[in-house]
C-alpha positions in Angstrom: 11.8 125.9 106.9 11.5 122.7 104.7 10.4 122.8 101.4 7.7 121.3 100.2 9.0 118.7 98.1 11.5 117.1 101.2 10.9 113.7 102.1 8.3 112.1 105.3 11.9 111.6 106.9 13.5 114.6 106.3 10.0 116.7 107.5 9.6 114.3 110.8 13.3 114.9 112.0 13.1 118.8 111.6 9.5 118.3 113.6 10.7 116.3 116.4 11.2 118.4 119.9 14.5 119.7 121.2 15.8 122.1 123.6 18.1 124.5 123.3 20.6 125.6 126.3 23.3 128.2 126.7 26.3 127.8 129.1 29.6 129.8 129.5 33.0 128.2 128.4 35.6 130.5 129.8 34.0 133.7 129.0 32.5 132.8 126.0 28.9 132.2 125.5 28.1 128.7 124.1 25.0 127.6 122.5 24.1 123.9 122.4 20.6 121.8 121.0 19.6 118.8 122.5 17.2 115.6 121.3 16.3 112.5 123.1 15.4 110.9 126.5 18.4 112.3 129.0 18.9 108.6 130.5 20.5 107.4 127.5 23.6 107.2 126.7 25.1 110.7 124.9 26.4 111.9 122.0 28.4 115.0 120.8 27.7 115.9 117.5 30.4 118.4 116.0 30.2 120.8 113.0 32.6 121.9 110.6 34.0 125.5 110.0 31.4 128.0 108.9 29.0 125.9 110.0 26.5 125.4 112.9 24.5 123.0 115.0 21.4 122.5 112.6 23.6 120.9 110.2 22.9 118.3 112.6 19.1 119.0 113.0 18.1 116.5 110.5 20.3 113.4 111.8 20.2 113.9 115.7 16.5 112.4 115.5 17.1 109.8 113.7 19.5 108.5 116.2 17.7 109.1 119.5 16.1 105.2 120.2 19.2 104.4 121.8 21.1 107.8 122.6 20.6 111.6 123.8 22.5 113.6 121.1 23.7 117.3 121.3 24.7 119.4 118.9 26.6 122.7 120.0 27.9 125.8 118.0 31.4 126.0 118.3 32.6 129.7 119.3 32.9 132.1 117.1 29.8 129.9 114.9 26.1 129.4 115.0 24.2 131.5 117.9 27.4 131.0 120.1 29.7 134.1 121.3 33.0 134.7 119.7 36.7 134.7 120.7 39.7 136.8 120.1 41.1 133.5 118.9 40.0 129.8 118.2 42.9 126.8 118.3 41.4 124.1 118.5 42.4 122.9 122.2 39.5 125.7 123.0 37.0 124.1 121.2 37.5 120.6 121.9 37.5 121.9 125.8 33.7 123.4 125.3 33.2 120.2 123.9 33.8 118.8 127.0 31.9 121.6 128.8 28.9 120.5 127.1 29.3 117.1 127.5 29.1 117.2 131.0 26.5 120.0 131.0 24.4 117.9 129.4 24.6 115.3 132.3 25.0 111.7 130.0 24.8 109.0 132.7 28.3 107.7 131.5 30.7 109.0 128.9 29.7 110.1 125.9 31.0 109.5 121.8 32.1 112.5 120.6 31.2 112.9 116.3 32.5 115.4 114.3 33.0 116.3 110.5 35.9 118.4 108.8 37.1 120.7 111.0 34.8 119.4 113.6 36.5 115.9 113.1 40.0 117.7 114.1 38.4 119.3 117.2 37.1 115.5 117.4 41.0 113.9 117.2 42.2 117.1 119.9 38.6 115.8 122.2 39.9 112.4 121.9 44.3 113.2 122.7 43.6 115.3 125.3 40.5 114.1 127.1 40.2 110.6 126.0 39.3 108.9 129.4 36.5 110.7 129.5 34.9 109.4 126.4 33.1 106.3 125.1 34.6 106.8 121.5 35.3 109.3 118.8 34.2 109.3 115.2 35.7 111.4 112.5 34.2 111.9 109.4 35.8 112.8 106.2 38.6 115.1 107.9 42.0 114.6 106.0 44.8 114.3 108.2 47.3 115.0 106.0 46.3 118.6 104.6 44.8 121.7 106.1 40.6 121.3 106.4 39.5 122.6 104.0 37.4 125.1 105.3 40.4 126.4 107.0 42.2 125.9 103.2 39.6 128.3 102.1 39.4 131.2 104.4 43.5 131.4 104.3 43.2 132.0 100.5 40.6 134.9 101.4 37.8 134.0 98.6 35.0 132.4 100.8 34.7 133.4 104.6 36.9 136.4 105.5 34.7 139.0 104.3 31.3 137.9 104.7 28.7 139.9 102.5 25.6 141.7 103.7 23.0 140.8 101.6 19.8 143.2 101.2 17.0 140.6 101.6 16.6 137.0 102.3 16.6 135.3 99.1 19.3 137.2 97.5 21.4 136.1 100.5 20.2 132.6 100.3 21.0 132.5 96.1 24.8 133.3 97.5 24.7 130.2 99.8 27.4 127.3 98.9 29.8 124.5 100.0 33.2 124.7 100.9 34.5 122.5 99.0 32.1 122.4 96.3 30.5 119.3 95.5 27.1 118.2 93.8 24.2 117.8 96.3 21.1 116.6 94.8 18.8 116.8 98.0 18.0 121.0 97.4 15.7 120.5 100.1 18.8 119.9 102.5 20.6 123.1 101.1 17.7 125.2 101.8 17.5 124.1 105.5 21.2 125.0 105.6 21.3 127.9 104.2 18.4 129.4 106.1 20.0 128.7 109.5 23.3 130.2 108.4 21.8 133.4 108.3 21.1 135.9 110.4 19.3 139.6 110.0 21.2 143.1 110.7 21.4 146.9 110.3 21.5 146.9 106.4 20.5 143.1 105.2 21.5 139.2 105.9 24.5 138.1 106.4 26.2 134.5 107.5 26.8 133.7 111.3 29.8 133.0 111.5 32.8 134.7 112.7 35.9 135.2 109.8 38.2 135.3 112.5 37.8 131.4 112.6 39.9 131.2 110.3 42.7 133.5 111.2 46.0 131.0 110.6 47.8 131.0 114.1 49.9 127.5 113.4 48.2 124.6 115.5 50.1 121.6 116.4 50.1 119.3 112.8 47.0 116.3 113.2 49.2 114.0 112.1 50.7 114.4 115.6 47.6 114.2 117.3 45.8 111.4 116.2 48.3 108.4 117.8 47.6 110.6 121.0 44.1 110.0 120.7 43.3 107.8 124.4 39.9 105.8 123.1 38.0 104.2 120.5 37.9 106.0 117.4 36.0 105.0 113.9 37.0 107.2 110.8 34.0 107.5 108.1 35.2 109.0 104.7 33.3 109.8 101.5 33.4 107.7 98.5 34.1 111.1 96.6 35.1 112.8 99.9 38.5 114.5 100.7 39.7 111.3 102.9 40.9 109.3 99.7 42.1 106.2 100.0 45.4 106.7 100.9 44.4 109.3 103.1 42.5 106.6 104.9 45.3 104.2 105.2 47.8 106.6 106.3 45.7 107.9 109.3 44.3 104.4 109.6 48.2 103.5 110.2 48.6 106.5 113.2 45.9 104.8 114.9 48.2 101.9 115.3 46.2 99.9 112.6 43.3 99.4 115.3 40.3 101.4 114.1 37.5 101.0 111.5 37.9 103.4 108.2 34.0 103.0 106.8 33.6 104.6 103.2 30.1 106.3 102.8 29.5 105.1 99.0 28.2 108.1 96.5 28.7 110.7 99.0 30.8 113.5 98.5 32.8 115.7 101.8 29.8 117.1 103.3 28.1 113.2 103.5 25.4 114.4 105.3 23.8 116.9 102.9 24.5 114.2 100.1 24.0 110.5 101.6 22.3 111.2 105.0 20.7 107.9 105.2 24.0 105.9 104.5 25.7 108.1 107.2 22.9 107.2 109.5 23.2 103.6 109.0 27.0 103.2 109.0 26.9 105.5 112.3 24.2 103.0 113.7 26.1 100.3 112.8 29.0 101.0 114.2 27.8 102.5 117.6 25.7 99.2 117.8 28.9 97.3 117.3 30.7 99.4 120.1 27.9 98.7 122.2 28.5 94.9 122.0 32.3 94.8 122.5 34.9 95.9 124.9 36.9 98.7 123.6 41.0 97.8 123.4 43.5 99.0 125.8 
């Protein structure tokens, strides 16, 4: 629930309608949310590791005039089932699988942040013709994510606490990486759909064997594989630094739009949601407007 003190914006997105669907991704239970009139065009909004849909909740509205956007939980996160194992060719194929359960009228644009923006880039090698365009935001190609950087070192995800009661669990609630976030009301929305109750207290959603280190093929790789438009988005004070930027920027074949997201931070929606929104509308109206190159 909102707090009190959250903005008319904030409190309208979190009020506007949306459905929620399960399918089955080769065995695996997968949960998805859905805004927006279904004869628009789609998009596929992808979280990062340890995180969940309704980290989304909050900018899916605010993007439904022109498009239907979903938000799934990856396996093995949010109110999806879990896996023995999670490379990332698995999730960017129940991507897919809810792309085209969700029934866009043409291809959709697949978004993702962190780790989601590496299932994004793996979306975008291996199933490319299928989509309208990829955006990846803040997701450094040259270094592990840094979710993934965390739970190898042990000291955030791979022993998730149980927590007695609600508010001592939501007091323990932070960001991997940890960066300054002024809008508390954002945090508080977070946290409180990160949790969920069981025998003995609270305790986080996700699965720690997310982060179990099998060795997936190297992004850098990847991304000149990737088969369709693709914009990346990086924070001004993100983990994309500049010459992060350029280097993937040069994989790409020098032929893709590197925005930068000014004051925000890695997790740019918590921080600058607004700026996101607007650089993500700009763009997608741009995309609209011009034939992608082959």
């Amino acid at each position: 629930m909102a707090t009190s003190h959250a903005p008319g914006w904030f409190l309208q997105a979190l009020d506007t309608p949306f459905e929620e669907r399960r399918i089955e991704v080769e065995g695996c239970r997968i949960q998805y949310l859905s805004w927006g009139d279904p004869e628009k065009p789609g998009i596929v909004l992808v979280h990062g590791g340890a995180a969940h849909a309704h980290w989304w909740s909050f900018i899916a509205p605010l993007l439904t005039h022109q498009y239907r956007v979903v938000a799934l939980d990856l396996s093995g996160h949010g109110e999806s089932g879990r896996r023995k194992e999670y490379p990332r060719e698995m999730w960017a194929r129940e991507v897919m699988a809810v792309s085209e359960d969700a029934g866009f009228p043409g291809p959709p644009i697949v978004v993702g942040h962190s780790m989601g923006g590496f299932v994004t880039i793996a979306a975008a090698a291996l199933f490319g013709q299928r989509l309208a365009g990829a955006v990846v935001l803040d997701s450094p190609v040259r270094r592990p994510d840094p979710e993934a950087e965390e739970g190898a070192r042990g000291r955030a995800f791979r022993n998730p606490k149980v927590y007695p009661d609600l508010e001592t669990a939501l007091a323990h609630f932070r960001l991997v990486p940890s960066h300054p976030v002024e809008n508390q009301y954002i945090m508080d929305h977070i946290a409180r759909t990160s949790l969920t109750q069981k025998e003995g207290g609270w305790t986080w959603k996700f699965d720690p064997m997310v982060f179990h280190r099998f060795t997936p093929r190297p992004a850098h790789e990847i991304l000149p594989e990737v088969r369709c438009r693709i914009a990346l988005f990086r924070g001004e004070y993100g983990l994309v630094t500049p010459d992060i930027g350029d280097y993937m920027y040069e994989l790409l074949g020098r032929n893709a739009p590197v925005v930068e997201i000014p004051q925000a931070h890695h997790h740019m929606m918590l921080d600058q949601p607004l700026a996101l929104i607007a650089g993500l509308r700009a763009l997608l109206a741009d995309w609209e407007h011009s034939v992608p190159r082959k």
